[in-house]
N, C-alpha and C positions, 0 to 999 in steps of 0.2 A: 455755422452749425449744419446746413444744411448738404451742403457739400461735402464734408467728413461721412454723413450719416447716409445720404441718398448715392445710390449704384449709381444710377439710371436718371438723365439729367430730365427734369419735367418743370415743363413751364405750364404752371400752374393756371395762370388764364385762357391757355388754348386744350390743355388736358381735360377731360370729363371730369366728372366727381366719381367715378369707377375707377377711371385710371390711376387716378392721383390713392385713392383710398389702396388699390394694388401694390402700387410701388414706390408709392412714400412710405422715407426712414429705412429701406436698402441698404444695410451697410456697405461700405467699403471693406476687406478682410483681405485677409492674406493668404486664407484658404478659396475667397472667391464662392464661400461655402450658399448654394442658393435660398435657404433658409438663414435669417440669421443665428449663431448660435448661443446657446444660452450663456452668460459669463458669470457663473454660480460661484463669483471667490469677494471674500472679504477688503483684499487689498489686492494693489498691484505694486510691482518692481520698479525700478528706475533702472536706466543703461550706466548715469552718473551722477554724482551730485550736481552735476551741471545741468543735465539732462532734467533730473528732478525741480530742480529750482526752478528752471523754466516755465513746467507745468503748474506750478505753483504759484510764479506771475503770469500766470497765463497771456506766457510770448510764446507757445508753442501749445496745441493740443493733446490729451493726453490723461489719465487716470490715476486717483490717490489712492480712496480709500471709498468702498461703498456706498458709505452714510452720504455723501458727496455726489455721486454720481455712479453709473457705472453705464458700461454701453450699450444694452437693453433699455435702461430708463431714457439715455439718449434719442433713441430712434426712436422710440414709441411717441415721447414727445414731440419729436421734428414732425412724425406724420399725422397726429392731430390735428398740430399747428399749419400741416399746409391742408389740411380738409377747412378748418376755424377761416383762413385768410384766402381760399381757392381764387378768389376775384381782387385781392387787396395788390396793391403791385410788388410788395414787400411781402413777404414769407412772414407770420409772426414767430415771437417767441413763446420753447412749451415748456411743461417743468411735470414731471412726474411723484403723484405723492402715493402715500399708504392709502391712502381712503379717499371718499369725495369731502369726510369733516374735516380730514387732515389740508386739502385742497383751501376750504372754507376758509380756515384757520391759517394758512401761511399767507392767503392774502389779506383779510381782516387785520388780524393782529398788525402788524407792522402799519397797515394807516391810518390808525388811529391814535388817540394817546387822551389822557383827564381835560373833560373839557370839552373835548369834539362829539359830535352827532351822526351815528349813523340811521338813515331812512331806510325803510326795508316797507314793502309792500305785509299788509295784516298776517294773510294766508301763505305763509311760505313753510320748508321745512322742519319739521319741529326741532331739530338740532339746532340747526340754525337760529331759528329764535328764541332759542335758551340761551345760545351762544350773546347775543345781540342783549336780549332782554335782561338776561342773571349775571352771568361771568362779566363780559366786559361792565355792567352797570357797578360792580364791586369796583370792577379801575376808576370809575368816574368816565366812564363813557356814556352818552346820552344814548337814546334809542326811540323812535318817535316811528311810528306805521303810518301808511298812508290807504285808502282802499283803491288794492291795484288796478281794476279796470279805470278808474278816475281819474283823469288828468289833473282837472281842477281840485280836487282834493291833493294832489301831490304839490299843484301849485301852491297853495296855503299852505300845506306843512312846509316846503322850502321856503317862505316868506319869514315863518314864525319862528324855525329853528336858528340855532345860532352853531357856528362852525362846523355846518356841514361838508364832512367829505366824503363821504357815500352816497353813490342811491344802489339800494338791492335788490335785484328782481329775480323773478322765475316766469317764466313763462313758455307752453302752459303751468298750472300753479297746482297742485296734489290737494286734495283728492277731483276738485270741481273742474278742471280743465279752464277755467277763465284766465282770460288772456291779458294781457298790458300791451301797451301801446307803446314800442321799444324806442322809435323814432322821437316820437312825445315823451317819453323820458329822459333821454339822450341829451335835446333840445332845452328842456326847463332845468336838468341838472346841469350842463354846461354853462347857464346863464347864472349862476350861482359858484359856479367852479367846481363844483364838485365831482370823484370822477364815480362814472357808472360800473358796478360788477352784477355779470348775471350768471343764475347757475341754465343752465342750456342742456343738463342732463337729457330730462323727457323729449325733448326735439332732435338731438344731436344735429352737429355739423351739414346733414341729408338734408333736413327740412327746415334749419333756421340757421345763420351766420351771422350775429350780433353783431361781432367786431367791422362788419360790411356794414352798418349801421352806423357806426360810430362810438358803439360800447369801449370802455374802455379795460375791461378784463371779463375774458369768460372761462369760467369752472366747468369740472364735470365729474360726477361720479360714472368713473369708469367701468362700474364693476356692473352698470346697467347694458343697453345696446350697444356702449363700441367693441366691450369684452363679449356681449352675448348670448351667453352658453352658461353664465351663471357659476363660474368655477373663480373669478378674481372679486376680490375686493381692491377698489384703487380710486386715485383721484386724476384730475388732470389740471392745469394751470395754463391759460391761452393769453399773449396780451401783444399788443403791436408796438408797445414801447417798452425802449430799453432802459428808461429807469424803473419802471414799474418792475419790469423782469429781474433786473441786478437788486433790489428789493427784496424782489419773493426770493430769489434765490439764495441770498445769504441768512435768510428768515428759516427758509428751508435748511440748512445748514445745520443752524440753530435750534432748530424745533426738532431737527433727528426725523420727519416726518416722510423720508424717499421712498418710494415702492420699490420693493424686492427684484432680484433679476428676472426670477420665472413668473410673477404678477405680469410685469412688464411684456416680457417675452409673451404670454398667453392674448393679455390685450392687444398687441399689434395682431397676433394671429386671428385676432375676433376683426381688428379692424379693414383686411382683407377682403369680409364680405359684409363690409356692412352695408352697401348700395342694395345688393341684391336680397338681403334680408329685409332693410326696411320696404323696399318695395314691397313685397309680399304682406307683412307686417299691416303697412297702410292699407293695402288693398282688401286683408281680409277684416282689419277694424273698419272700414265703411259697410261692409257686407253686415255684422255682428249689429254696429249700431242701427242700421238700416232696420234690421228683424227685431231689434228692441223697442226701436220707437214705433212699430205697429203692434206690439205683443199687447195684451190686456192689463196685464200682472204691473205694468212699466208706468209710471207716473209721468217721469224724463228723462230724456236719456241729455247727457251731457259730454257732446262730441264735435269740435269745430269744424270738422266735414258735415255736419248737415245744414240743411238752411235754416232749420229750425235754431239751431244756435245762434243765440243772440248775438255773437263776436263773428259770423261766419266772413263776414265782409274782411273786417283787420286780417284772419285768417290769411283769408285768401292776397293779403298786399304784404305779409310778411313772412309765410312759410310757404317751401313748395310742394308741401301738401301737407295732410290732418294728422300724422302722426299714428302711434297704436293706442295710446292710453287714452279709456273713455270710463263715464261712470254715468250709473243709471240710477234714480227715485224708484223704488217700488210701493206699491198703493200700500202695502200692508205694513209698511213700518219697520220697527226694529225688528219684531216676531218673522217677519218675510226673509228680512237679509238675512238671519243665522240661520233659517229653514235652508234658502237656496245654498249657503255653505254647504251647510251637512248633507247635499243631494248630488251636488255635481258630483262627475266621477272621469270626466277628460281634464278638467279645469284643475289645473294645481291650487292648495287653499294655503296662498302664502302671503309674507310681506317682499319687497324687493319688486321688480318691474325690469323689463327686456329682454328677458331671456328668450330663445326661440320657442318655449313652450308656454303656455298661455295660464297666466298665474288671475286668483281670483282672490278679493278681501272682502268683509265689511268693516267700515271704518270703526263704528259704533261699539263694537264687541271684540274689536280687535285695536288696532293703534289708536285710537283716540277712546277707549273705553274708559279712560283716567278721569275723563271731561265729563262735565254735567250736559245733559242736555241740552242747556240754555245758551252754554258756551261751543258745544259743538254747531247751532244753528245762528251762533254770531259767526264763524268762520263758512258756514254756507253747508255743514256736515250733517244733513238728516239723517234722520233714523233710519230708513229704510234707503240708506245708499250705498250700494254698491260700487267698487273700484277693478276694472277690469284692465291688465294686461295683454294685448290680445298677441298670441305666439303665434306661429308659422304654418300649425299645422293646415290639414284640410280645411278649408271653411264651413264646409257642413256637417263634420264631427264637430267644430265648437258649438255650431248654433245650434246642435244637436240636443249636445250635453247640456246646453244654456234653456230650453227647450224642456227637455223632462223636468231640470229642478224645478223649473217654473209650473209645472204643472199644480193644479187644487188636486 
């Protein structure tokens, strides 16, 4: 795969994470054109029926029909997958979807079936644990949580469940930033057989590389930091084995679930700078959280960059560094987080996360306003908690903005 897609030959263990992020997934072309180009068609030609068939036993490389593949979803993919496996000896394999549900969804579905158990940590995406929880429980698929920071709890639920072959994690885990323990999951699911899928969205490839770990598939919504700029919806699919891949891929087939050529095309071009973005990124969420947890207004702030975070240690042995998403307690409650909404005026008041400008929620009165109080503070979701995105901009225009809302 990698060879078709990549110009510029890079060996991934001597390359930076800049480099590879630059020029991984290069096409090869005929135009030699230094941009890949976009391949906006439906379907493609055959030379012969001979020629066709081949592509079709894939004894020759080559293109059918969109829903399938096309050469954008190709390369986008290959340089994920060599960002996902930069240190792995072997390149993995990538697979490009509609969405990060659609992602979700073409690896779920296919490994399970009535009967089996999948483990998923309490606090994960709420699509996702509808998906988990409602839809597959109609198939007769089990679904049992474990609380993610807890090992020991994950051990007894692997003890007690019967035909596990998932464990599901996120980490960090939305809206709290609390982490799991990847290696210690890896370790007690392997002992069980079961294989590990994590969504890796919030950290991307920069600051966390699961499949280095030992994970055995990691996801991503694309349409967060590797796209950027907030113009894609998309998913991704990473995995270092070829059955798992041949799998997803004929799942993907199946499910109709492929990202578009200009999705595709746009997320490689996000993925270009994502070194140089997340750096910044990281650099100004320690500055922001830094100014939160001295403000008055602030109860906690909730950021694995500080020491004050309980996880700070695991942080620091599994990511190479704290990421942009953080989320702060305000003293005043539900009343406080919709005030500082309605106040900011640099801070975007959105749902979604990573774009380069710096988006702001409260969970309470926004995504999780469906929830009773009771149940938003079993998932760890106060009233007065706010969800910050931190963007690119100057650092003292955010804490600026962050700063007057706060004001009595």
């Amino acid at each position: 795969m990698g060879d078709i897609f990549v110009a510029k030959k890079l060996d991934g263990q001597k390359a930076g994470f800049g480099t590879v992020a630059t020029h991984a997934g290069k096409e090869v072309n005929e135009t030699h054109a230094h941009v890949q180009p976009i391949y906006q068609s439906s379907t493609y030609w055959f030379d012969s029926v001979e020629s066709g068939q081949a592509i079709w036993k894939e004894e020759r490389d080559g293109y059918i029909y969109g829903r399938l593949s096309n050469p954008n979803t190709d390369a986008t993919a290959a340089a994920i997958a060599a960002l996902e496996g930069k240190n792995l000896t072997q390149q993995p394999y990538g697979l490009m979807c509609g969405s990060g549900m659609a992602a979700i969804s073409t690896v779920i579905l296919p490994m399970v079936n009535a009967g089996d158990t999948i483990v998923s940590q309490q606090a994960i995406y709420g699509y996702s644990y509808n998906l988990f929880a409602y839809h597959l429980k109609e198939k007769g698929v089990r679904h049992v949580v474990f609380d993610g920071p807890n090992l020991d709890d994950l051990e007894r639920v692997l003890s007690e469940a019967e035909n596990v072959k998932v464990v599901y994690i996120e980490t960090p885990v939305n809206p709290t930033m609390a982490l799991t323990d990847i290696c210690g999951v890896v370790e007690r699911a392997q002992a069980v057989g079961a294989r590990v899928v994590i969504d890796n969205t919030f950290a991307t490839p920069y600051l966390q590389r699961p499949l280095e770990m030992g994970v055995d598939v990691g996801i991503h919504s694309t349409t967060k930091y590797l796209s950027g700029h907030g113009q894609v919806v998309g998913g991704a699919i990473i995995t270092p084995h070829e059955d798992l891949y041949r799998l997803f891929r004929t799942a993907l087939f199946h499910y109709g679930g492929v990202a578009g050529p200009m999705d595709a095309w746009l997320t490689l071009l996000g993925l270009r700078t994502l070194h140089v973005r997340m750096e910044r990124h990281c650099e100004n969420a320690m500055a922001v959280a830094q100014f939160l947890e001295a403000h008055p207004a602030v109860k906690r702030v909730y950021y694995p960059g500080l020491k004050s975070f309980g996880q700070h240690e695991l942080a620091k042995r599994q990511m190479d560094d704290f990421g942009a998403m953080l989320s702060f307690e305000l003293q005043g409650g539900y009343a406080a987080g919709a005030r500082l909404m309605n106040r900011v005026q640099l801070c975007e008041l959105a749902v979604s996360l990573g774009t380069v400008d710096t988006l702001i929620q409260h969970p309470a009165s926004m995504t999780h306003f469906r929830l009773s109080p009771e149940d938003r503070a079993a998932m760890g979701i106060g009233e007065g908690l706010v969800r910050l995105s931190v963007g690119i901009e100057d650092v003292q225009d955010i804490i600026a903005d962050l700063e007057q809302g706060l004001m009595e």
